[in-house]
N, C-alpha and C positions, 0 to 999 in steps of 0.2 A: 612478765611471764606470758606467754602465747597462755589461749584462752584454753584450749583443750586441756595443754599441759597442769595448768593452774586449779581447774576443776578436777582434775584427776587427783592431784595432790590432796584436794580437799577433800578429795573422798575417800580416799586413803584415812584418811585422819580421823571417818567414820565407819572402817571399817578395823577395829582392834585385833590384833593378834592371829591376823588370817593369813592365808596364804604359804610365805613361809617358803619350808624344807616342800613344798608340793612340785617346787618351782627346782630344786637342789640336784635335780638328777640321782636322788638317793628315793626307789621305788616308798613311797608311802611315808617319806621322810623318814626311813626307822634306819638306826646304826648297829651295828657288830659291837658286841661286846664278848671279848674271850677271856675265860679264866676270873683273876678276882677283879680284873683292870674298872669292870664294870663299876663295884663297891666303890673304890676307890675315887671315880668321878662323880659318883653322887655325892660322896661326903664334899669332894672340892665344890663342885656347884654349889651346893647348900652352903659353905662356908661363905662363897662369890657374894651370894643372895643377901647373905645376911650384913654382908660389912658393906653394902651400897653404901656411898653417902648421904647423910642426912637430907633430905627437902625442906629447908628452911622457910618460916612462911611469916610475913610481916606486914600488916595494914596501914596504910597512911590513913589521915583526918580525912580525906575528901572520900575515902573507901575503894582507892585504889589499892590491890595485891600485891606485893614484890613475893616473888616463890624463887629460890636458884639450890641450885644441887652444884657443889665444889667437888669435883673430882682431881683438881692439881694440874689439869694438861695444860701445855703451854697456849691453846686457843680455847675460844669460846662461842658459843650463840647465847642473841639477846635477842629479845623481842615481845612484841607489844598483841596478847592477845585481846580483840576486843567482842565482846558480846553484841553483837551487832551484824547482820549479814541480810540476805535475800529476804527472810522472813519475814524482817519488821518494816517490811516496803508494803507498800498498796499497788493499785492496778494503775496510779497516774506513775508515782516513781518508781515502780522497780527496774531494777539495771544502776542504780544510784550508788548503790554500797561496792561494787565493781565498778563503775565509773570513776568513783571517787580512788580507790584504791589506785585506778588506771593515773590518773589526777598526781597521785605521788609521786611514784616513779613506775616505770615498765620495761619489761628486759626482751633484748632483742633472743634472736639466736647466738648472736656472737657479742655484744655488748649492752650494758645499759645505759638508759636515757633519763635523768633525772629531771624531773620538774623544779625549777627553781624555786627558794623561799624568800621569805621577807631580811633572812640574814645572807640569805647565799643568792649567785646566778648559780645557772643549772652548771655551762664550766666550771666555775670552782667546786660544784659539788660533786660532779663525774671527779676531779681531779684529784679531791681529796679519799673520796673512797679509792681512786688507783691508788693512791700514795701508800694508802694504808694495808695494801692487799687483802682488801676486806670483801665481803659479799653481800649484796642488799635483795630482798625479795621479797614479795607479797603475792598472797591469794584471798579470795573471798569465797565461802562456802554458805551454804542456806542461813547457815546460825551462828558465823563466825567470819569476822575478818581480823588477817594478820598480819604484820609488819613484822620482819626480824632482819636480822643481820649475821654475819661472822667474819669472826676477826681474829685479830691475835690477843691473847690475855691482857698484855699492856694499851689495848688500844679500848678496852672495854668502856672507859668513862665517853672518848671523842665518839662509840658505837651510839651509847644512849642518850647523848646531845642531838647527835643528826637524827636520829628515831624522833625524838620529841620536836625538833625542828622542822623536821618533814608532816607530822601527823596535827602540828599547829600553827606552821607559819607558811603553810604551802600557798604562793600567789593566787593559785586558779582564775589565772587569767585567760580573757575569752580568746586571744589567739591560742593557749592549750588547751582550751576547752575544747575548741574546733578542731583543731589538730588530732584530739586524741577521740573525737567523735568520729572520725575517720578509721583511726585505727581500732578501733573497737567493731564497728560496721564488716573492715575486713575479716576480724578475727570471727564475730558469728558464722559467717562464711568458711571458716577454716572448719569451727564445731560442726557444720551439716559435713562434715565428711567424714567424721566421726561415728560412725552409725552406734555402737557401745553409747557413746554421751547421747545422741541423739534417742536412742532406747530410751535411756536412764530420765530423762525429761518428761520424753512420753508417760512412762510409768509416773512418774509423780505427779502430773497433768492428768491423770485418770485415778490414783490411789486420792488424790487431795482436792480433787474436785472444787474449784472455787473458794479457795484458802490458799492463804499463801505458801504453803510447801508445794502448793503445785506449779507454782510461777518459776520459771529456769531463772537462773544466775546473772546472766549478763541481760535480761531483762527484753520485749518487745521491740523490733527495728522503730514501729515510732515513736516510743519511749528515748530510745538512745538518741535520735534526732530533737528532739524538743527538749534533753535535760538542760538545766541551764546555772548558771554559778550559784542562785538564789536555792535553788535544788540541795545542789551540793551543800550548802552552808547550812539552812538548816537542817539539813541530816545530822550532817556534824554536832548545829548547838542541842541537837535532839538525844541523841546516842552515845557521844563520846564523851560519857560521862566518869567520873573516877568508880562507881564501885562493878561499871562493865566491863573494866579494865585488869589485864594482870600483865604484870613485868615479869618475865621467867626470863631464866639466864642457866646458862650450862656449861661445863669445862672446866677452867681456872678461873673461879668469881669468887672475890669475898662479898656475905651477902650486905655486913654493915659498908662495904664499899657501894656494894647495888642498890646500900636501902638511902643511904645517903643522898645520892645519884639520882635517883627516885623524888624523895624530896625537894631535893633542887629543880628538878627539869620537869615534872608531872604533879607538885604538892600545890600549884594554880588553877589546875584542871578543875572545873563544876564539880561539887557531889549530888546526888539525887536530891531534885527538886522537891517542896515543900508535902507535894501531892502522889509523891514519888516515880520511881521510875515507868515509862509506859509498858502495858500488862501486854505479856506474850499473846499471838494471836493464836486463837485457839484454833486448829488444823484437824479434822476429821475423816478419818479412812473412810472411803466408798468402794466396795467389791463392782468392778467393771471394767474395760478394755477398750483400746483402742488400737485398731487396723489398718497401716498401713501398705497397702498390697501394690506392689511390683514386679512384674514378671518379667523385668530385665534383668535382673539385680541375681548374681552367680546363685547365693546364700540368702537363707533368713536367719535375723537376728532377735531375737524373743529373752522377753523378760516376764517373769511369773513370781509373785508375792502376793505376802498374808500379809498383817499388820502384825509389828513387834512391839515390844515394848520400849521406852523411853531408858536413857543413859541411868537413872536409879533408881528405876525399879530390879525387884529379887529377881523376878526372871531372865532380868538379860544378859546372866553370864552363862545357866543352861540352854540358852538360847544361842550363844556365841559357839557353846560345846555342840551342839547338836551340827551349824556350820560349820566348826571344823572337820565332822565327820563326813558331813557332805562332801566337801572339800573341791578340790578344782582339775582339770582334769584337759588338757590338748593334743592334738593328735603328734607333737613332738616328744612327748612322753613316750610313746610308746607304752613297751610294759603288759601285762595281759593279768593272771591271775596272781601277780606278783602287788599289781595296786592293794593297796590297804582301802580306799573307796568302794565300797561295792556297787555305787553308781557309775564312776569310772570306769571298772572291769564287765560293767553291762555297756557301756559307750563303746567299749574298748572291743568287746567283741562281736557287737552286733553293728558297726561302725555306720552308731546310730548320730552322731554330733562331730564337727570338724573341734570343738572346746566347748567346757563350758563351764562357770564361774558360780560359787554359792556365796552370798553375800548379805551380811548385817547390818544394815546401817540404821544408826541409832539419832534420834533428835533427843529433845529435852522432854519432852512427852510423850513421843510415839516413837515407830520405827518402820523399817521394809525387811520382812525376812523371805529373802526365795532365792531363784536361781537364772542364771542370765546365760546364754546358748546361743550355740551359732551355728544352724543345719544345712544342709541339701534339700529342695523340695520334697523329697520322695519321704524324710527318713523323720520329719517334723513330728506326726499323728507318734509315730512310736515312740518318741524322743521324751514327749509331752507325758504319754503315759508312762514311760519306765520313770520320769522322774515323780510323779504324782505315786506311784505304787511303792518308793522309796520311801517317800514324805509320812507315807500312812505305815510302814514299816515301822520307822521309827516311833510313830505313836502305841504303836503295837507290840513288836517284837524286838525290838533291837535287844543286842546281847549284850552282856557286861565286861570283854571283850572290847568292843568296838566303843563303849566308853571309854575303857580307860586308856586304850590309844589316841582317840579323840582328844583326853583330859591332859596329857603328855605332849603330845604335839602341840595344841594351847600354849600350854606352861612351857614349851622349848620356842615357838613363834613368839610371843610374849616377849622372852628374853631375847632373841636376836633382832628383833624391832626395835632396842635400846642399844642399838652400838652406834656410838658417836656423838656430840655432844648437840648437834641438831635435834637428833629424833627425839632424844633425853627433854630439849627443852619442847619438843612441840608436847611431847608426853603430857610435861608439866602444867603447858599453858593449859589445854585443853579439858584437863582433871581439874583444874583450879576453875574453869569455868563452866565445868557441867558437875562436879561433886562438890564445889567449896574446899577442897582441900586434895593433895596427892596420894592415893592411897598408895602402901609399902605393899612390895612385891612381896615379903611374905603372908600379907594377910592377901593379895590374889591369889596368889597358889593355895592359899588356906580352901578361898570361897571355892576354887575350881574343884578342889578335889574334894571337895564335899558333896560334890555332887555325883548322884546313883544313879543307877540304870532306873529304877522306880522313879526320879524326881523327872529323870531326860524326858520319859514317857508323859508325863503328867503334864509337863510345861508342851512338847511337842504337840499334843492333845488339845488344850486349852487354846494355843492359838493356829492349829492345823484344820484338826478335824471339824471336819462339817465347814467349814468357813468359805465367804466368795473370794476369792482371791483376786488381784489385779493383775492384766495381761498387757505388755505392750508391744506389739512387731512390726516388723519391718519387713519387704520382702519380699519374694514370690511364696505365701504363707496360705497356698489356696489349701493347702492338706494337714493346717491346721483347724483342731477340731472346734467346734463353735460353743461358745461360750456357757451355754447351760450343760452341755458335756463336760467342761471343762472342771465345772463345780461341783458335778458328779463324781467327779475323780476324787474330791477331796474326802469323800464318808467314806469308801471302798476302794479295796485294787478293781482296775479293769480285770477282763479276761480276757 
């Protein structure tokens, strides 16, 4: 997967039930209901919710996960989530756990290229996935690398053969190694033209300050040049252990077929060693900024966060609802007083931002809650404060109203981020390895809607107000405002 592409995905996959009907051409996501038609789709919905299929969840000896959801379709995804990514790298190897990934296989734009293994050449293993009209993919994210597949139901057992074949019997031999140290060198290159990724680095490069969440994805250009197989390897005997593991699967899967399968192909795998598994690095938010200033460059691109909370802690689902209401907002939208945002319909009419994006992303113990933008020189200072005077809004006044629209759109984004048996299994994987298990969508909509206009406030407060927040631009950004104004913004509206 191209690099840009592959991190995006990853990021997506930290960013839960966002976005959405923003995107739908329906102003503010809201729909028409005439008459009783209304009633009637809530009972069906409610009925949809409740007869989900089961998420079946089953341990091996080594403390490897099998999780799969049966839904009957004649296809499926399977894949190999592993607790293992950017984070648990240092300042000599990071880039390793994306290298390695690269290592497997890697997908062009128009085809993939399979790394051969100890049972396969790389032809036979291109050949067999055509045969099978199957799909193979990988990405690596801060705290997570994934392996999956899709296929057709019948072909589910030969899917998690080659999964297991690939993730342990991959050659990594130095002519691939070299080869794909090439291709990785290009792809950094691709990321700088990325200015959103290259944002989103910066900011974790200033929020994480000398911890590994600040180190980007694909790792240092001299890092990429100096990894070497020894590298690679022991990552692997380090990491890829059975209980950082989960097998999800989705579509048409029996799970005693998958847990079997499992046994077979991954019940060899290491379990945690005597001393146990190595201790997450511990990552500390630092309020400060970093300024890239260009005054060629048409646009500035700015990104502004608080520090959130981690995937389980209590506040990070009114912290999800508070981002929804933020919400998202580009100048193809159009729309004016019709936005349900009322950062949007301030964007929108003071045509203060060309977009700009409100975003969650959660780790296993912290997070980034803020907002990501893309202005005109002129329109940056006012931009900065309309959305800082929003921020303090909602610790303040937000209405009960703009919850529970906020709370509904959630609960509607939520569910249409589960169509298909892909997103089903990343669901899966991902809950399996930031919760220990899948929570049921009726108990999310439970927690969502338990939450008040008084709790939005409280939570909004606790990690808004008063706090230094982390800044990162891009830009001709001479007319944004300097950084102890910018923390000023966070106890008060400007005037």
């Amino acid at each position: 997967m191209a690099a840009s592409t592959a991190r995006l995905a990853a990021r997506r996959l930290l960013l839960p039930w966002t976005g959405g009907l923003a995107r739908s051409g329906v102003p503010g996501g809201r729909c028409l209901h005439i008459g009783t038609g209304r009633f009637r789709a809530t009972k069906a919905a409610t009925k949809v919710v409740l007869n989900v299929p089961e998420t079946k969840v089953s341990p091996l000896e080594n403390g490897l996960q099998v999780a799969s959801e049966d839904s009957g379709l004649p296809t499926c995804t399977v894949g190999l989530w592993i607790d293992a990514g950017s984070r648990y790298e240092n300042e000599k190897n990071n880039g390793t756990a994306h290298f390695l990934e690269h290592m497997a296989f890697k997908a062009s734009l128009l085809y993939f290229l399979f790394q051969g293994t100890k049972k396969r050449s790389q032809l036979d293993l291109e050949l067999e996935i055509e045969n099978m009209g199957a799909h193979l993919n990988a990405y690596t994210s801060r705290e997570q690398t994934v392996y999956y597949a899709k296929a057709f139901s019948k072909d589910l057992p030969r899917a998690v053969e080659i999964l297991a074949d690939i993730i342990q019997n991959s050659t990594l031999g130095e002519a691939e190694i070299e080869r794909e140290r090439g291709v990785i060198l290009r792809e950094m290159q691709e990321v700088e033209t990325n200015l959103q990724e290259v944002v989103f680095d910066y900011l974790h490069a200033t929020a994480y300050q000398n911890t590994a969440l600040g180190r980007t994805i694909l790792g240092p250009t001299e890092n990429i040049k100096s990894i070497n197989r020894n590298d690679l390897v022991e990552y692997i005997t380090t990491h890829y252990k059975g209980p950082r593991i989960v097998l999800a699967a989705a579509g048409g899967v029996s799970h005693d077929e998958l847990l079997d399968l499992a046994k077979s192909h991954f019940g060899s795998l290491p379990s945690a060693p005597e001393g146990g598994l190595p201790a997450l690095p511990p990552c500390s938010f630092t309020g400060s900024e970093i300024r890239i200033r260009d005054d060629k460059m048409p646009l500035a691109h700015i990104a502004v966060s608080v520090e959130a909370a981690g995937w389980c802690h209590p506040d990070t689902i009114p912290l999800i609802v508070a981002n929804t209401l933020i919400g998202n907002w580009d100048r193809s939208l159009g729309s004016g007083v019709t936005l349900s945002s009322k950062l949007a319909q301030i964007a929108c009419h003071g045509n203060l931002c060309h977009s700009f994006q409100s975003f969650n992303t959660c780790y296993t113990d912290t997070g980034l809650w803020g907002l990501y933008m893309v202005c005109e020189p002129s329109t940056i200072q006012d931009m900065v404060q309309s959305v800082q005077r929003e921020w303090i809004r909602l610790c303040t006044s937000v209405s009960e109203s703009e919850v529970a629209r906020a709370k509904n759109l959630l609960k509607t984004n939520m569910l249409l981020q589960l169509d298909g048996s892909t997103p089903i299994c990343e669901d899966i994987g991902r809950q399996m390895l930031c919760y220990k298990r899948r929570i049921p969508i009726p108990e999310l909509e439970a927690r969502i809607e338990a939450i008040d206009t008084q709790t939005l406030r409280d939570v909004c407060t606790k990690y808004i107000y008063d706090k230094r927040p982390a800044v990162a631009a891009i830009g001709p950004i001479e007319q944004l405002p300097e950084y102890n104004r910018i923390c000023s913004g966070m106890s008060w509206p400007q005037a």
